[in-house]
PADREN-447786 format. One line per 5 residues: number of its first residue (from 1); their letters; for each residue x, y, z of C-alpha. Coordinates in steps of 0.25 Angstrom, whole numbers, plus 2048, in hexadecimal, padded with zeros to 3 digits. Layout:
<rs>
NUM = a = X,Y,Z ~ ... $
</rs>
This chain:
<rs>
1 = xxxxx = 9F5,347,D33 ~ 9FF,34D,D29 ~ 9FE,347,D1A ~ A07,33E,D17 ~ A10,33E,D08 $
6 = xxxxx = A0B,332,D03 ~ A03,327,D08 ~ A04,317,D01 ~ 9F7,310,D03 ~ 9F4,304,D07 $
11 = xxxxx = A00,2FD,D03 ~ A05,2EF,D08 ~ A11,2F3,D0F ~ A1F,2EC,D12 ~ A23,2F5,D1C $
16 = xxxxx = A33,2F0,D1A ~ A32,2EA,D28 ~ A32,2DA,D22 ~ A22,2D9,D29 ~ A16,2D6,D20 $
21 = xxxxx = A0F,2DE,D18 ~ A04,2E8,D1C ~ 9FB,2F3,D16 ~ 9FD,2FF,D1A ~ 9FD,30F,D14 $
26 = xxxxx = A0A,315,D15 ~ A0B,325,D18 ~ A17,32C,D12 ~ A1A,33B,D17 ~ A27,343,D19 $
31 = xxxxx = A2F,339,D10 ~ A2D,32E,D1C ~ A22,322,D20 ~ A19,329,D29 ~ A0D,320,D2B $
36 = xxxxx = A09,311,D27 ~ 9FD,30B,D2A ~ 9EF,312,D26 ~ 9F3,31F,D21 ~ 9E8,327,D23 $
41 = xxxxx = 9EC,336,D1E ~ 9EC,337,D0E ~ 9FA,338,D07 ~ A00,344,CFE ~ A02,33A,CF5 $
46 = xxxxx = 9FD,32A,CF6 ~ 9FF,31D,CEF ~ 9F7,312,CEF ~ 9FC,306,CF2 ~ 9F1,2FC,CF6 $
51 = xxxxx = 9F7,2EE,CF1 ~ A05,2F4,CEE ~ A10,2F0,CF8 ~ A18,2FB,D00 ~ A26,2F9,D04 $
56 = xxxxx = A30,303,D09 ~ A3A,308,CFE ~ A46,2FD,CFB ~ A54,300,D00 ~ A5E,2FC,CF6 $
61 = xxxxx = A6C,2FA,CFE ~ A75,2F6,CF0 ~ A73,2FF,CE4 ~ A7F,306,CDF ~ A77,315,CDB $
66 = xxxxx = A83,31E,CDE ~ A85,321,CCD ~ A76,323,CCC ~ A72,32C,CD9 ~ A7D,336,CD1 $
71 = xxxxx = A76,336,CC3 ~ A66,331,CC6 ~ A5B,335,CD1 ~ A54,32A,CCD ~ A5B,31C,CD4 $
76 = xxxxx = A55,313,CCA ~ A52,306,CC9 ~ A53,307,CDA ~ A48,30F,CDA ~ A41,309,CD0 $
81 = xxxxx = A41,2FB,CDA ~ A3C,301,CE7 ~ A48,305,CED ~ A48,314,CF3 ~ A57,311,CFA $
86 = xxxxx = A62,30E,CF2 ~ A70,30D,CF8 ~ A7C,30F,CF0 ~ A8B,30E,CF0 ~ A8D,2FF,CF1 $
91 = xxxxx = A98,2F5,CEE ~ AA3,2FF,CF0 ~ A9E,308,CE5 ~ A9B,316,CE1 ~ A9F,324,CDE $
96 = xxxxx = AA2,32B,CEC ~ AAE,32F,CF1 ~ AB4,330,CE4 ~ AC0,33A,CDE ~ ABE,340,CD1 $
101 = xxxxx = AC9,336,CC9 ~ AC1,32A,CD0 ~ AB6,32E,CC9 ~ AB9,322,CBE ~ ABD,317,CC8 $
106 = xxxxx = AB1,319,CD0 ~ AA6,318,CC2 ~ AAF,30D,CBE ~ AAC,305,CCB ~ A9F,307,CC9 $
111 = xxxxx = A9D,302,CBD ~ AA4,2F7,CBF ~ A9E,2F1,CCA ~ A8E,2F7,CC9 ~ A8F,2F8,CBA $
116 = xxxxx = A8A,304,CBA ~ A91,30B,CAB ~ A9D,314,CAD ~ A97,31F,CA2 ~ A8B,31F,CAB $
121 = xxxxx = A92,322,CB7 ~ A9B,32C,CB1 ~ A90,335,CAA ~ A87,332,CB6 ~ A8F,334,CC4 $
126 = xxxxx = A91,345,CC6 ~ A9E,343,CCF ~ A99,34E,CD8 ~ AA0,349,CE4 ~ AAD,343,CE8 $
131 = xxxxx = AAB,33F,CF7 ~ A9E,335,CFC ~ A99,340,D03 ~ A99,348,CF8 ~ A91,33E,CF0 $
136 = xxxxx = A87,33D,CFA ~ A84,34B,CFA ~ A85,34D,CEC ~ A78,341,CEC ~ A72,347,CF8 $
141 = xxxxx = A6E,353,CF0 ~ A65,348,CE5 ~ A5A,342,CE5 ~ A56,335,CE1 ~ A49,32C,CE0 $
146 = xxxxx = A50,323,CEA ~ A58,325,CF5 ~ A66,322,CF5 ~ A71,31E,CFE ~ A81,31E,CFD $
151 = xxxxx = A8C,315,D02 ~ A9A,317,D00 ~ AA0,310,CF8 ~ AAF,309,CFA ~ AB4,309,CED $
156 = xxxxx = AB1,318,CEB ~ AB8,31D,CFA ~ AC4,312,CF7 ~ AC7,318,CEB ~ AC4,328,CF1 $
161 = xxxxx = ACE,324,CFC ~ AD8,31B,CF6 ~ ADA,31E,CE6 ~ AE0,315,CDE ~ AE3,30E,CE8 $
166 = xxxxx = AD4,30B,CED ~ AD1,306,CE0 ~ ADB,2FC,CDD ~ AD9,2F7,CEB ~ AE3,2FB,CF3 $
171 = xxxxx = AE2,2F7,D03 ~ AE0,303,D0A ~ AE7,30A,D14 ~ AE4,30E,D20 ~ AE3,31D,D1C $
176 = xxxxx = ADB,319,D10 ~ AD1,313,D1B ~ ACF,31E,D22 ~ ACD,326,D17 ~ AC1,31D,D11 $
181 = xxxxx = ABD,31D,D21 ~ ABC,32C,D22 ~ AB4,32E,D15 ~ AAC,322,D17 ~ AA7,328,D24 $
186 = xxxxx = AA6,335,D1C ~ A9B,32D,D11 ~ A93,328,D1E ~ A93,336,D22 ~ A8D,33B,D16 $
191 = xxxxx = A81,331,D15 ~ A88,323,D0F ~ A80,317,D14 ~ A8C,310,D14 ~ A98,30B,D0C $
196 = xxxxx = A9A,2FF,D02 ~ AA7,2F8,CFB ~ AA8,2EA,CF2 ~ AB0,2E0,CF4 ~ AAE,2D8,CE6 $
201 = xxxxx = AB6,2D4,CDA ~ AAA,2D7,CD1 ~ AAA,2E6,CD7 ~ AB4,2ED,CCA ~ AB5,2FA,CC5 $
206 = xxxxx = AB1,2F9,CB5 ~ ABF,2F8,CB1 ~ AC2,2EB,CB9 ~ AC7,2EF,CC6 ~ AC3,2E9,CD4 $
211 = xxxxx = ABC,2F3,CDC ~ AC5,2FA,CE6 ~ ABE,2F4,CF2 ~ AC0,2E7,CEF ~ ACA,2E2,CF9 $
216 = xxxxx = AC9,2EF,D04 ~ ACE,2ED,D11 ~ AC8,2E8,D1C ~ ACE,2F5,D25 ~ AC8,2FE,D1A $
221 = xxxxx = ABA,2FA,D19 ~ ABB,2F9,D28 ~ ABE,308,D28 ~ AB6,30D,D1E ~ AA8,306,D26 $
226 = xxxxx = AAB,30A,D32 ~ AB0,319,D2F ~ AA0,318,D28 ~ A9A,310,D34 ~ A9F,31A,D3E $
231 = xxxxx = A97,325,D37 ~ A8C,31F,D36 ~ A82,312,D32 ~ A89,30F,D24 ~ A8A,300,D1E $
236 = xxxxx = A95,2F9,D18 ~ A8F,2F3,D0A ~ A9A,2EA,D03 ~ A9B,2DF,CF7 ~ AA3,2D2,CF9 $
241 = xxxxx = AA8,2C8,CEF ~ AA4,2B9,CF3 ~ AB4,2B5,CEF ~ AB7,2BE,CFB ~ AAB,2BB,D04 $
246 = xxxxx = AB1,2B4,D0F ~ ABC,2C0,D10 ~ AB4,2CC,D0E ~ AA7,2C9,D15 ~ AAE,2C7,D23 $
251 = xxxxx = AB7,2D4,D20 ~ AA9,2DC,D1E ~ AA2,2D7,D2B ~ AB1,2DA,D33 ~ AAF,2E9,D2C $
256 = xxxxx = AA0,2EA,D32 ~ AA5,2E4,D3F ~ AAF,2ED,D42 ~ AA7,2FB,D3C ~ A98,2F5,D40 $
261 = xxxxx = A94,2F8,D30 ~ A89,2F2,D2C ~ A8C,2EC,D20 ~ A86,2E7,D11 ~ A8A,2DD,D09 $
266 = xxxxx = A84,2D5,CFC ~ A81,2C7,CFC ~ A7E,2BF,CEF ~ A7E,2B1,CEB ~ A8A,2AE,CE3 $
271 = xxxxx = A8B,2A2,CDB ~ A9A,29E,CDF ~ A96,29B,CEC ~ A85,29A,CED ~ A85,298,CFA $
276 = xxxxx = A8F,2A3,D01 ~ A83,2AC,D03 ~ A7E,2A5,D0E ~ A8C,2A5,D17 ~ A8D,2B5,D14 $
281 = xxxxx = A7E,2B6,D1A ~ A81,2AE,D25 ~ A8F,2B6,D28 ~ A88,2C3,D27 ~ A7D,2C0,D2F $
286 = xxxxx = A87,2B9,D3A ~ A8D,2C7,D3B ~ A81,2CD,D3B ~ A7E,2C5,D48 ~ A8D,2CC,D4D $
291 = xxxxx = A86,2DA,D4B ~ A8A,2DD,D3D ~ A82,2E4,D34 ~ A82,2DD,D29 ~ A79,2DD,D1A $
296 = xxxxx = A77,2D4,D0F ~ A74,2DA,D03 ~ A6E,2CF,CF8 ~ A6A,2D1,CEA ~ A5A,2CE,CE8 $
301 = xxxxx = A5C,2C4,CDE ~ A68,2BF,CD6 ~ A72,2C9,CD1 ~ A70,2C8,CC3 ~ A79,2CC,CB7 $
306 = xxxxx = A70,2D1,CAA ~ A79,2CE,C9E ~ A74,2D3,C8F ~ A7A,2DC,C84 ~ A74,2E8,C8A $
311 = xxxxx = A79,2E6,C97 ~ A89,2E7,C9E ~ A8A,2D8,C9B ~ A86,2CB,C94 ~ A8A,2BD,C93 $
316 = xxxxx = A91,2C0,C83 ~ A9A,2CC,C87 ~ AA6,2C5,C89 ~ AA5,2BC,C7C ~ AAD,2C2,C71 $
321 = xxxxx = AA4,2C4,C67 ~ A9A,2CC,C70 ~ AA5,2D5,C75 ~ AA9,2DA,C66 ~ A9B,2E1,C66 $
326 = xxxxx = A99,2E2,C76 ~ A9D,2F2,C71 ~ A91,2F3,C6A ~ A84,2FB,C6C ~ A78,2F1,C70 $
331 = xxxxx = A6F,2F2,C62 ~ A7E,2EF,C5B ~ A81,2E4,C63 ~ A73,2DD,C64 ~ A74,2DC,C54 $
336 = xxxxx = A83,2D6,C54 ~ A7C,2CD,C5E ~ A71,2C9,C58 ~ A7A,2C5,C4B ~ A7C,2B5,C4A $
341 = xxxxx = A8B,2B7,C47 ~ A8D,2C0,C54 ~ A85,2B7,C5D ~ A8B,2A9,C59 ~ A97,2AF,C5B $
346 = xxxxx = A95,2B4,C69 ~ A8E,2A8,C6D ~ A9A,29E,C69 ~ AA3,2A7,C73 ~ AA4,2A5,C81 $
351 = xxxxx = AA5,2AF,C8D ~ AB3,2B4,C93 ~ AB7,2B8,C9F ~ AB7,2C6,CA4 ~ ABB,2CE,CB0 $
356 = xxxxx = AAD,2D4,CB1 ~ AA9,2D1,CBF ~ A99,2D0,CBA ~ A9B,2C7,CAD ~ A9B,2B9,CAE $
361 = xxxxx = A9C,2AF,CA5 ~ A8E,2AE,CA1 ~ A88,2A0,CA7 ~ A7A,29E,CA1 ~ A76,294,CAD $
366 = xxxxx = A75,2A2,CB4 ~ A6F,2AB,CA9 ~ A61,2AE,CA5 ~ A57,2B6,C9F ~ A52,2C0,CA9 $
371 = xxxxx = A44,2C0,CA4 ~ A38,2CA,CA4 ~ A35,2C9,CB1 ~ A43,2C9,CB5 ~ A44,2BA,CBC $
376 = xxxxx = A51,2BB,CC7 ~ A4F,2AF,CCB ~ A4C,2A4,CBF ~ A50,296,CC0 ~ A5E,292,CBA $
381 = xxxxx = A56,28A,CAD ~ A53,297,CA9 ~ A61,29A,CA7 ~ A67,29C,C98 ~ A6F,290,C9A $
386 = xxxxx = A64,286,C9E ~ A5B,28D,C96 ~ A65,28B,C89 ~ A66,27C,C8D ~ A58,27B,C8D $
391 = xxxxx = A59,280,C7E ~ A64,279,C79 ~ A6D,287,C76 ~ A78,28F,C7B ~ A75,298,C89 $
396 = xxxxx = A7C,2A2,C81 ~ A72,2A3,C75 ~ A66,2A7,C80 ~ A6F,2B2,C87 ~ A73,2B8,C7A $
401 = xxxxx = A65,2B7,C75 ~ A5F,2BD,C80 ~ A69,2C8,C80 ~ A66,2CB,C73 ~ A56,2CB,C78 $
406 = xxxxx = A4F,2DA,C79 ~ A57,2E0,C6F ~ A64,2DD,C76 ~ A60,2DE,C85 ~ A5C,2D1,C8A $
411 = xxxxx = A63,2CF,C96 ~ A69,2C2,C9D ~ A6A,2C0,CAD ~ A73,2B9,CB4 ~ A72,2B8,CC4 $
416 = xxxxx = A80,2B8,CC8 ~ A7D,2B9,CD8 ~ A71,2B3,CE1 ~ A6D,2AA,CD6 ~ A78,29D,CD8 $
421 = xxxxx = A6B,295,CDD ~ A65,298,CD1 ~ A59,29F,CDA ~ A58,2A9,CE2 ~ A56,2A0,CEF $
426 = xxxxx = A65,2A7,CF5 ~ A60,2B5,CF4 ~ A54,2B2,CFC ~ A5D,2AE,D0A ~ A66,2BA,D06 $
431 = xxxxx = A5A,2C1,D06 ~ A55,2BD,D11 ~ A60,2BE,D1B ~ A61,2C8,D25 ~ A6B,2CE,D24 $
436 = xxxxx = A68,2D1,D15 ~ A63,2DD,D0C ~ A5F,2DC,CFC ~ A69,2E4,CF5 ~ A72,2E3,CE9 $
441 = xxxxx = A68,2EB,CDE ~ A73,2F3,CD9 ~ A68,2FD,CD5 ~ A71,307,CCF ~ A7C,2FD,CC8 $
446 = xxxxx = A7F,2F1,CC0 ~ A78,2F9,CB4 ~ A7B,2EF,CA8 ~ A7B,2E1,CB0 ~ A73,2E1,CBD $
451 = xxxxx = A65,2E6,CBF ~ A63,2E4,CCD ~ A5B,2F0,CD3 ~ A51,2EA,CD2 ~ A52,2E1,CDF $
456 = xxxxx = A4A,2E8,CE8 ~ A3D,2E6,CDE ~ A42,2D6,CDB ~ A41,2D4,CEA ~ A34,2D8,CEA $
461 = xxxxx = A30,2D1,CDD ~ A36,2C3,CDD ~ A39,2C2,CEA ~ A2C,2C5,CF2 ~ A22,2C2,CE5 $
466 = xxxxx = A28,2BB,CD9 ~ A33,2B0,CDE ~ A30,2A1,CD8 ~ A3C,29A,CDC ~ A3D,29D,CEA $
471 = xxxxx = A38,2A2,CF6 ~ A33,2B2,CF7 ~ A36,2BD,D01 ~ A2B,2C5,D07 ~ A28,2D3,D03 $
476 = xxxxx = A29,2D7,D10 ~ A37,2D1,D11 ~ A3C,2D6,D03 ~ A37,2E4,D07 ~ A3D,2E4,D14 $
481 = xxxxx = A49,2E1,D0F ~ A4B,2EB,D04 ~ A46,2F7,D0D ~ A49,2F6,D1A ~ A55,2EB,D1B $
486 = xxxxx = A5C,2F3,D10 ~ A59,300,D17 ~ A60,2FD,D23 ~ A6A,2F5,D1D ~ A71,304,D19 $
491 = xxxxx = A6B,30C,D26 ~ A5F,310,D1F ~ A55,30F,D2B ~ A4B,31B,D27 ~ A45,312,D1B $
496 = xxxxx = A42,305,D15 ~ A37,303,D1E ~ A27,308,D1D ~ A26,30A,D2C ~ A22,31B,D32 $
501 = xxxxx = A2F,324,D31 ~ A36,31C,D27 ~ A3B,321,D18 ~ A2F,321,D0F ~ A35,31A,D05 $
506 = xxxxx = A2A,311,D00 ~ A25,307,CF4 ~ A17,304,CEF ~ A19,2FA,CE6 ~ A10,2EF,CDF $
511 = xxxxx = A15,2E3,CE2 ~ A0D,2DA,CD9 ~ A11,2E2,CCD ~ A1F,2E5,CD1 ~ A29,2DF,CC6 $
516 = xxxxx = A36,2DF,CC1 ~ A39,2E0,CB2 ~ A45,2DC,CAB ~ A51,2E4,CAA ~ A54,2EE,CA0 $
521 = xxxxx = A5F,2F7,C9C ~ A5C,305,C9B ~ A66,310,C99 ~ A62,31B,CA4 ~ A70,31E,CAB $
526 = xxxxx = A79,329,CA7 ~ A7E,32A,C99 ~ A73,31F,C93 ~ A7B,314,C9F ~ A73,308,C9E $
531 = xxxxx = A6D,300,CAA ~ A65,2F4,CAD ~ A56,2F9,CB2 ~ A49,2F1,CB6 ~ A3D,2F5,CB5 $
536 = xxxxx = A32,2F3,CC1 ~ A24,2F3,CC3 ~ A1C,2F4,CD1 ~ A21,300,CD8 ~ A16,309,CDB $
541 = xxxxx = A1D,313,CE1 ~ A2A,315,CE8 ~ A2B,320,CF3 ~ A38,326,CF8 ~ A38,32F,D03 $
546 = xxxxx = A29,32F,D03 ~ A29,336,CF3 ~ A24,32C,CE6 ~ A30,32B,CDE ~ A2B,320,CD7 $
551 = xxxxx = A1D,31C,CD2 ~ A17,310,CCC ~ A26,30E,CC8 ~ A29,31B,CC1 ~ A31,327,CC8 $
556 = xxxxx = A29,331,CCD ~ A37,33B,CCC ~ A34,33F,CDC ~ A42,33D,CE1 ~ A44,33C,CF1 $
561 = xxxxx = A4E,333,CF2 ~ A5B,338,CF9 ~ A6A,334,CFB ~ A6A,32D,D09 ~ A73,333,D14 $
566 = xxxxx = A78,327,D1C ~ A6E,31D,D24 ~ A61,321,D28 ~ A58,321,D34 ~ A4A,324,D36 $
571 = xx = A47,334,D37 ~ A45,337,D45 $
</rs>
């Protein structure tokens, strides 16, 4: 019997089937699975993992890594959290094809709708490619800690094809269709997973403008999915305004009818309409009963804005007072802040309106103090509004005063999506349906206001172990879910399973210790950028292709990952 790379013993493993737990050694050689059970021949290499629980490595379908795969090997904090898959290339948005005089309006988008800073993306992107193939062999050639997967994106290839003309929305033409067709098929060709676009008023470039796939045909997404289809297993991820709901969703399930695309979309809870989650689920699985193919991607606990001085936003930065010093370094403007003048002044004005799609005018029903642990999912008498009442002052004096906490880097949360029940009791049926996938951590975006990447940890933490105010899932289910459901969701069918030929990608991780800490912002990105991080406990090890890259949390610098050349099936 030939030694196997590395053998995980006697680890309680979810296998990512959904079954129950069982103990088990797990045999590791040639980058695959190759035995489970007892494992009688003695590893290269060997972790202990009596009382640790062993899952296969998280698929992470929604993350928006195409700056960072250009500047970092290391996809933190994804990797950080489990995950050994991350797709990329969602909403509509990223960095390939693009002309040289696009550079601008393509960074500008980006950082207008993932917040990710334009000076990062300008120092940190190389532009050594101008066509999507060319992008993907440029990544071939890198390795990561992480694997990574591309789709196309539809705000990029409109504006390759159509010019000024793609991104001030134009209709197409019929020419411009079969040019976004041909290079569409062209990107499937070369390894995309699939193709993406966004459909929202909240999608804008940095300068205001609506994202140029907002109001594309029906005939040109029809086009550009089947010309992708035809060439191989590729899936149509998309982004839909609730305004527009009843419009757009039946368009989508007419474009997957008539290319047989599968397709991916996000669902959230939003508080306009509570309860319009349920009819979407129920019409997505209704066509999934026709023969559709058909995801829904949900968010792992409420979308939740962080506000503070530190951050992109906070609950002052339309009042005049606040906006005289906005322009000023942090240190400078916590000691204006902190002055009695400065602070009665700010506190007598009143919020404005604004444009910004992600500022809204601060309700302190639905704001809170995160806490350390981060609670997602606290009660709405812990809000600063009820809690002030309670007190006898203004919600606006705790905000500013917890602002103004840690030296100037206390943050506020507000759940803006999943949270209109004030629980998490919605998120739990979205979950749980069958037709859906978690999703939505955003990984490698929202860099000064969300810090969501840490879903695929949360889902193990509150929702298998820590929840009070609602029923659990199982870890079998969560696992499943995350690994295997995701993984096939893109046409990964080589991993997310610990089953004999599969993908070694694996976790060992202590589930009794693993914890979430709060965020923080820390300035690693390109040019000193700043962006949200948590800090995690409980992963033992994180294997990739069969080699450690992470251990006891910290990266061992073994870097296997590779650039994923269109969907996958088991080696023969």
């Amino acid at each position: 019997m030939s030694t196997p790379d590395l053998v995980i013993r006697g680890g309680t493993v979810a296998d990512g089937r959904g079954g129950e737990l069982f103990e088990a050694d797990v045999a590791i050689t040639g980058g695959r699975i190759s035995e489970i059970g007892k494992v009688s021949a003695k590893g290269s290499e060997e972790i202990d993992a009596r009382g640790k629980l062993v899952t296969p490595g998280f698929v992470d379908v929604h993350t928006h890594y195409d700056g960072q795969v250009t500047w970092s090997q290391d996809i933190t904090p994804s990797s950080q959290n489990g995950v050994t898959t991350a797709i990329m290339g969602n909403c509509g948005v990223g960095f390939a094809p693009c002309k040289p005089e696009d550079h601008t309006r393509l960074i500008q988008l980006m950082e207008g709708v993932e917040d990710i800073p334009e000076p990062v993306l300008s120092a940190g992107i190389p532009w050594a490619w101008e066509s999507f193939p060319d992008y993907m062999n440029w990544l071939s050639r890198r390795d990561f800690d992480i694997d990574v997967g591309a789709q196309l994106p539809h705000a990029a290839l409109r504006v390759y094809v159509m010019g000024e003309r793609g991104a001030r929305r134009d209709p197409s033409t019929a020419e411009d269709n079969a040019a976004m067709a041909k290079l569409a098929g062209e990107a499937v060709r070369s390894g995309a997973l699939g193709f993406s676009t966004s459909r929202t008023l909240n999608h804008r470039t940095s300068t205001g403008d609506f994202t140029p796939t907002l109001k594309a045909g029906e005939d040109e997404l029809t086009a550009i999915a089947g010309a992708m289809h035809s060439q191989g297993r590729s899936v149509l991820q998309f982004v839909l305004d609730l305004s527009t709901l009843h419009e757009d969703l039946p368009m989508m399930l007419r474009v997957a009818d008539a290319t047989k695309c599968p397709i991916s979309f996000s669902i959230t809870q939003n508080d306009k309409a509570p309860n319009r989650w349920r009819q979407t689920l129920d019409e997505i699985n209704a066509a999934a009963k026709r023969g559709l193919s058909i995801t829904a991607q949900i968010a792992a606990r409420p979308v939740g804005l962080l506000l503070g001085l530190e951050l992109s936003r906070n609950p002052f930065q339309t009042h005049p007072s606040y906006k005289a010093i906005a322009h000023l370094p942090l240190k400078e403007r916590l000691a204006r802040l902190h002055q009695a003048d400065m602070r009665k002044a700010i506190l007598s004005e009143t919020a404005t309106a604004t444009d910004d799609p992600l500022f809204f005018r601060p309700n302190y029903d639905m704001m809170f103090l995160l806490g350390d642990p981060p609670d997602y999912e606290q009660p709405p008498e812990n809000a600063l509004g009820p809690q002030a009442r309670k007190q006898g002052r203004q919600p606006e004096e705790l905000a500013y005063e917890a602002m103004l906490s840690d030296e100037g880097r206390g943050m506020l949360y507000v759940p803006f999506l999943n949270y209109a029940d004030g629980n998490l009791d919605a998120t739990r049926e979205m979950l749980i349906d069958p037709q859906s996938v978690p999703g939505l951590s955003d990984g490698g975006a929202h860099c000064g206001i969300i810090c969501d990447a840490s879903f695929p940890t949360y889902l193990l933490t509150h929702w298998t172990r820590d929840r009070t105010r609602g029923e659990k899932l199982t870890i079998p289910f969560v696992v499943a879910a995350q690994s295997r459901k995701t993984a096939l969701s893109v046409g990964l069918t080589d991993r997310g399973l610990i089953a004999p030929g599969y993908k070694a990608d694996v976790n060992v991780i202590d589930y009794d210790r693993l914890h979430l800490h709060p965020p923080k912002v820390h300035y690693d990105l390109p040019v000193g950028g700043r962006r949200l991080l948590q800090d995690v406990d409980g992963y033992e090890a994180t294997i990739v292709s069969g080699v450690v890259t992470r251990r006891q949390g910290e990266a061992t610098g073994r870097r296997p990952g590779k650039l994923i050349r269109g969907a996958q099936g088991l080696a023969s």
